[in-house]
Backbone bond lengths (Angstrom), bond angles and torsions (degrees), N, CA, C in turn:
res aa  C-N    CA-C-N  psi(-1)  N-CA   C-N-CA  omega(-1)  CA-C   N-CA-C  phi
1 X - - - 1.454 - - 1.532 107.75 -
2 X 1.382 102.96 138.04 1.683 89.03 -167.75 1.712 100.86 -91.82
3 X 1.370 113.89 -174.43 1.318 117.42 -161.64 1.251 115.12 -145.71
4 X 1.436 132.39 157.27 1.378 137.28 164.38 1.683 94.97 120.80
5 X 1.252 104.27 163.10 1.257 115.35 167.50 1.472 148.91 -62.33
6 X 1.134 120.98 107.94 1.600 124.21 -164.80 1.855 109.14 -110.02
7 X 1.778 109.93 115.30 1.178 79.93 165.86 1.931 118.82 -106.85
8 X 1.198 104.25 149.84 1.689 106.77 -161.73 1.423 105.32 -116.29
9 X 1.421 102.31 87.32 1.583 119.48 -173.99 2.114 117.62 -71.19
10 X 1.101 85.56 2.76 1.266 77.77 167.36 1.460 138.23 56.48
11 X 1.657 106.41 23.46 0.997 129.61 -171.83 1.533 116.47 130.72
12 X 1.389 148.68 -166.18 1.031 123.13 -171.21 2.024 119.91 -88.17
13 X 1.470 112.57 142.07 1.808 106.54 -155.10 1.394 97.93 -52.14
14 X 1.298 141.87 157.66 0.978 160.79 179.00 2.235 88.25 -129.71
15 X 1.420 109.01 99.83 1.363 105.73 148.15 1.676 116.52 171.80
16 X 0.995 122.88 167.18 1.514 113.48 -163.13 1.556 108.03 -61.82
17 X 1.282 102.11 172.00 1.451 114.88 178.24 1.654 108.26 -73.12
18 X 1.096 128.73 24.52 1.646 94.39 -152.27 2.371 64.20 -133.80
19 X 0.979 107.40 -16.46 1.773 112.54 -168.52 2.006 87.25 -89.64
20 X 1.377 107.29 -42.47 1.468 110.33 -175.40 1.558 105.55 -64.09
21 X 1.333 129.94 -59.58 1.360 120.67 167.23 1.603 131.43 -42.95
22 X 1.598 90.99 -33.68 1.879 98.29 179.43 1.238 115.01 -65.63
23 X 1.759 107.87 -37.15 1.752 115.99 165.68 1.241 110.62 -50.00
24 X 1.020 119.36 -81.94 1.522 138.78 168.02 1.965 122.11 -3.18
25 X 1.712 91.71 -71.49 1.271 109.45 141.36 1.720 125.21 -15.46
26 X 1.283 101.33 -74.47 1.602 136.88 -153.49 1.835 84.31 -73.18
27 X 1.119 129.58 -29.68 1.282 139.32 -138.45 2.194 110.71 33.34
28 X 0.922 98.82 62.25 1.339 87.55 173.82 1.743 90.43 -133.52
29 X 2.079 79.07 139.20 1.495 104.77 -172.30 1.621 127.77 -56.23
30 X 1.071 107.85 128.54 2.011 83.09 171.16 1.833 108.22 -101.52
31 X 0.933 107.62 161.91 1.296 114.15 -159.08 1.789 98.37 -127.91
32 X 1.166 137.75 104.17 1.413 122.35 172.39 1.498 122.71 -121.26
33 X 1.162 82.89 61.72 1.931 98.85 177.85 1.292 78.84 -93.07
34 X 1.928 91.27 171.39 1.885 105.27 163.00 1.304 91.28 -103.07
35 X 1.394 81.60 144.26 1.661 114.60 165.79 1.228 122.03 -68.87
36 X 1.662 135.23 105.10 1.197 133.36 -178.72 1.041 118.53 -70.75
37 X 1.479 120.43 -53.87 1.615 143.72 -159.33 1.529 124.92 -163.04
38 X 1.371 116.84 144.60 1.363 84.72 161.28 1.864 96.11 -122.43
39 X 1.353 92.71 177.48 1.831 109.12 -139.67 1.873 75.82 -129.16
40 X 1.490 89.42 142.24 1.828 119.38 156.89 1.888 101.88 151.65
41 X 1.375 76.89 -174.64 1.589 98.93 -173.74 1.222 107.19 -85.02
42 X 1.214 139.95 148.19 2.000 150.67 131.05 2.012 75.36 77.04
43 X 1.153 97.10 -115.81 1.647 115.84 -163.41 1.684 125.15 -105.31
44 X 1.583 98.54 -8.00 1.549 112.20 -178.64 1.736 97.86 -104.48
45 X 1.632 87.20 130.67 1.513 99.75 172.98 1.531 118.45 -84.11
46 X 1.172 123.22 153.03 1.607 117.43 168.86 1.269 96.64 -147.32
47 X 1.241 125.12 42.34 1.644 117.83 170.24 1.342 118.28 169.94
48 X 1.357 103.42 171.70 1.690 118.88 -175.90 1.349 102.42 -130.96
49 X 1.395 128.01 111.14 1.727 117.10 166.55 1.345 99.59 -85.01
50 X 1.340 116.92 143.02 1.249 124.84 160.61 2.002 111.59 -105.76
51 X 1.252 103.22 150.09 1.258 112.09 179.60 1.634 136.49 -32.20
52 X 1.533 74.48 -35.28 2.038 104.81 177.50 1.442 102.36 -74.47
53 X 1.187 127.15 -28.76 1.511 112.76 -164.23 1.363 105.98 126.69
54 X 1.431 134.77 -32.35 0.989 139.61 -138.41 1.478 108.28 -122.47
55 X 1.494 118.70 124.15 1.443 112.07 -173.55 1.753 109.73 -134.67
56 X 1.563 89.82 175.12 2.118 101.44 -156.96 1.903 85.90 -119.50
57 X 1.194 115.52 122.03 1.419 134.25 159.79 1.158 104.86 -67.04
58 X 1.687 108.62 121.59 1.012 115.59 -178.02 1.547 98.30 -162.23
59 X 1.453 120.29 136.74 1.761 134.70 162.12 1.413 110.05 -88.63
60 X 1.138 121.68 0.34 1.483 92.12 170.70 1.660 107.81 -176.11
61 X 1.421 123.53 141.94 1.238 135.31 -139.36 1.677 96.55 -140.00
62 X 1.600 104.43 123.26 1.428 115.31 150.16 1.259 121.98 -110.01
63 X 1.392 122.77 151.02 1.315 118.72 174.96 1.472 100.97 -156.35
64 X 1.682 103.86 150.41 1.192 117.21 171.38 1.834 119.79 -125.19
65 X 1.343 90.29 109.35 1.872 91.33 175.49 0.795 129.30 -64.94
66 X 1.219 114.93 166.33 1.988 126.50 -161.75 1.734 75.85 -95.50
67 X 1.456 103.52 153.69 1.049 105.28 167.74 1.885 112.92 -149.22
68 X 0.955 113.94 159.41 1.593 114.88 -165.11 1.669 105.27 -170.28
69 X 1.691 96.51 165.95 1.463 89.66 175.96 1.438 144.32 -89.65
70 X 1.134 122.14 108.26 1.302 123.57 -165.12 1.887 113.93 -47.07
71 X 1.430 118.50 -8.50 1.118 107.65 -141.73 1.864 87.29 -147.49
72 X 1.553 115.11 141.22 1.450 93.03 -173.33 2.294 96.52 -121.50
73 X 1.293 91.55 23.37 1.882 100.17 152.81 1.403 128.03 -59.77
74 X 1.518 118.70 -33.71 1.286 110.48 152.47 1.383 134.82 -44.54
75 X 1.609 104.41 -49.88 1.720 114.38 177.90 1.444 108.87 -87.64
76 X 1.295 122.57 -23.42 1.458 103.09 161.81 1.762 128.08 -83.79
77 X 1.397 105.48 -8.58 1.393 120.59 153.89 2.077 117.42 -50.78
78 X 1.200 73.68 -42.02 1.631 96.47 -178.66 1.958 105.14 96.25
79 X 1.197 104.74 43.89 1.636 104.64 -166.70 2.168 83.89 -95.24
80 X 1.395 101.75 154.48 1.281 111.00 173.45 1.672 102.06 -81.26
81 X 1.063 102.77 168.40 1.951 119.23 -168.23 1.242 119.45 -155.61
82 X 1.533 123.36 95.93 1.717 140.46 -139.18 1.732 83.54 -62.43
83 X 1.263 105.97 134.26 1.518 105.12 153.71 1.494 115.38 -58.59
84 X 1.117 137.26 -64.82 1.217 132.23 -154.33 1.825 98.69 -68.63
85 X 1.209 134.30 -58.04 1.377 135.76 -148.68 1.706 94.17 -97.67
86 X 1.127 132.08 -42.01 1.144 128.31 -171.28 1.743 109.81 93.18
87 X 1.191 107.79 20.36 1.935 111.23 178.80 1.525 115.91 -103.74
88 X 0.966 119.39 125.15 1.330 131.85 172.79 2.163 108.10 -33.98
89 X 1.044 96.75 115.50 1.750 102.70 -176.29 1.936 93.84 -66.58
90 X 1.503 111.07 135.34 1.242 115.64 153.52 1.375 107.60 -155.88
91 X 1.271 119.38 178.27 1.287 135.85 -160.89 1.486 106.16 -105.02
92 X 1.688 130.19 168.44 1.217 116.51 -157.80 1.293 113.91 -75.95
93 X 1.513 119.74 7.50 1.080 130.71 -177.22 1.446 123.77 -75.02
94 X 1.923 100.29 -13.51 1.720 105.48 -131.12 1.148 126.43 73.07
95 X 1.273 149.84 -19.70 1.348 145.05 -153.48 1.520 91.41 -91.13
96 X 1.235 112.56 129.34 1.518 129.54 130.47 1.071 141.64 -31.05
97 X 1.097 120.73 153.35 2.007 114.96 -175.47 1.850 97.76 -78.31
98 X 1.386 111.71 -11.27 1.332 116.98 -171.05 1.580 89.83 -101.06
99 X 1.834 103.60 123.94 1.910 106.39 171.11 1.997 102.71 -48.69
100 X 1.300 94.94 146.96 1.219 130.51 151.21 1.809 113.82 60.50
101 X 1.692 95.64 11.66 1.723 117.40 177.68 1.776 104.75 -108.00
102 X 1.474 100.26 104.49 1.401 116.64 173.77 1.675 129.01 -99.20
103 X 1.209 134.64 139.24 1.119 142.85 -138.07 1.784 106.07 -137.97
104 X 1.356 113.61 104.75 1.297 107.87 167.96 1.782 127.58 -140.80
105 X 1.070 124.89 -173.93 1.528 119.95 175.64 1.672 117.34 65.10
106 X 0.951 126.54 -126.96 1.423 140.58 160.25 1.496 117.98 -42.02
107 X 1.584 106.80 -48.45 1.562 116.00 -170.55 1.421 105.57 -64.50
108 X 1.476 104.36 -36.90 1.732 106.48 -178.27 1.303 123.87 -90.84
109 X 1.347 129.33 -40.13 1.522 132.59 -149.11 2.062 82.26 -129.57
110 X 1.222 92.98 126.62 1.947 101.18 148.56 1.491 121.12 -46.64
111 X 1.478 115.74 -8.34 1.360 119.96 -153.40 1.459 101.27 -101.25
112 X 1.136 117.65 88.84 1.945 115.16 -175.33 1.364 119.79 -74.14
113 X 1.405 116.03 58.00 1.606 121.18 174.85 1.423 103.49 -104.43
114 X 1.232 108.21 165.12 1.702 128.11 179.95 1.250 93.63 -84.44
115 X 1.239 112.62 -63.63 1.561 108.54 -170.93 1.445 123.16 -46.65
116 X 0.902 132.37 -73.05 2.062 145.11 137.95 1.496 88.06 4.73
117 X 1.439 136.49 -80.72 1.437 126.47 -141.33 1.767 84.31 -98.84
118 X 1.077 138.71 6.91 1.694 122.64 157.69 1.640 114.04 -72.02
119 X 1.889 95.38 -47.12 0.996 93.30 -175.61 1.715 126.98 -78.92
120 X 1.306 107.79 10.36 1.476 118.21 -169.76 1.262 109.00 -94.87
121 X 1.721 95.92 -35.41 1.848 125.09 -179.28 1.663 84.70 -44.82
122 X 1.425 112.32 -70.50 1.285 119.25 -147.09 1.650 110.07 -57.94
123 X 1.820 116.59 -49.83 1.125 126.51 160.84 1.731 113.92 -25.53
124 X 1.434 103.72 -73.17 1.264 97.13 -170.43 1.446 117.83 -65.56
125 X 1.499 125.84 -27.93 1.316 137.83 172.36 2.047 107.73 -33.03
126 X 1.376 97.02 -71.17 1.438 128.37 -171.12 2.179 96.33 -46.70
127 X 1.422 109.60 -60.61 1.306 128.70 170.60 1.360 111.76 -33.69
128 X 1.575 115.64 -64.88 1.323 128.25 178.79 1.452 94.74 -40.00
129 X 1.340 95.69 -92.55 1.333 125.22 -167.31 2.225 102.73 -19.48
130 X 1.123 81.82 -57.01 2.293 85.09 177.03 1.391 92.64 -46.92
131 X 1.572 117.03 -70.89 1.312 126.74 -144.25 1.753 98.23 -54.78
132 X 1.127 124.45 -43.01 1.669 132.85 163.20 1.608 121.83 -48.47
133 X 1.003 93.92 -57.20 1.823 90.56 161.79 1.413 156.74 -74.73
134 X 1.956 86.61 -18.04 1.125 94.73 144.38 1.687 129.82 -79.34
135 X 1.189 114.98 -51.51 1.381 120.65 -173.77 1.840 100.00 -55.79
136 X 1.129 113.08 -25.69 1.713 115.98 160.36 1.572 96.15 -55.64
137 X 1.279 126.59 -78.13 1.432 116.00 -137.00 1.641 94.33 -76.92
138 X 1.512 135.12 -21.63 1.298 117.66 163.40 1.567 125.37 -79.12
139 X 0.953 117.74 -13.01 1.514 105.78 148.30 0.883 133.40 -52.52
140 X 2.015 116.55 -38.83 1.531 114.81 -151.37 1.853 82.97 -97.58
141 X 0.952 124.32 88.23 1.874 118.86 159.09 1.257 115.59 -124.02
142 X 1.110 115.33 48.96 1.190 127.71 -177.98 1.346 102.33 -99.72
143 X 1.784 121.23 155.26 1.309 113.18 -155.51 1.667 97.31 -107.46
């Protein structure tokens, strides 16, 4: 099985020059066929079909998804939405530029881990939770 790093753009790379030199650099190949399939037995991969017919041996595959918002409640919330990443802007709180609308996991960070949006869960959890007790204890001033 041959080896080393391939990246398989999936049509032609879409990315700045300054990421094309770092490849380059890196010497690792780019590859911009389309991706037909990928090929193996039960759960182990051993391949890449490409569209042409023609495929790259390979055991093992990273990939990173495009990601965006499925849902357009953020912008009718009135929450801001990063141009470049497509994630709802919030503060380290989670909080939104919109009161009491919090933002975590996927919605916030490009970074699609569980862990990242547990720990954001919790961030914003803790936040809520202040922002409630206070607006409790200024209500209650009554004498």
């Amino acid at each position: 099985m041959e080896q080393g790093v391939v990246l398989c753009a999936n049509g032609p790379l879409t990315c700045n020059p300054k990421t094309r030199k770092q490849l380059e650099r890196a010497r690792i190949p780019v590859e911009e066929k389309l991706v037909a399939r990928l090929e193996g037995e039960g759960d182990a991969l051993n391949g890449v079909r490409y569209a042409d017919g023609t495929r790259l041996d390979r055991e093992a595959l990273f990939f990173s998804p495009v990601q965006h918002q499925h849902s357009d409640l953020p912008e009718r919330l009135g929450c801001m939405i990063c141009a470049e990443d497509g994630c709802i802007q919030c503060g380290e709180d989670m909080q939104t530029r919109v009161p009491g609308a919090y933002a975590i996991g996927n919605a916030s960070r490009g970074m699609q881990l569980v862990i990242i949006a547990a720990g954001e869960g919790t961030r914003a959890a803790a936040a809520i939770n202040n922002a409630l007790v206070e607006a409790d204890l200024a209500e209650d001033k009554s004498p």
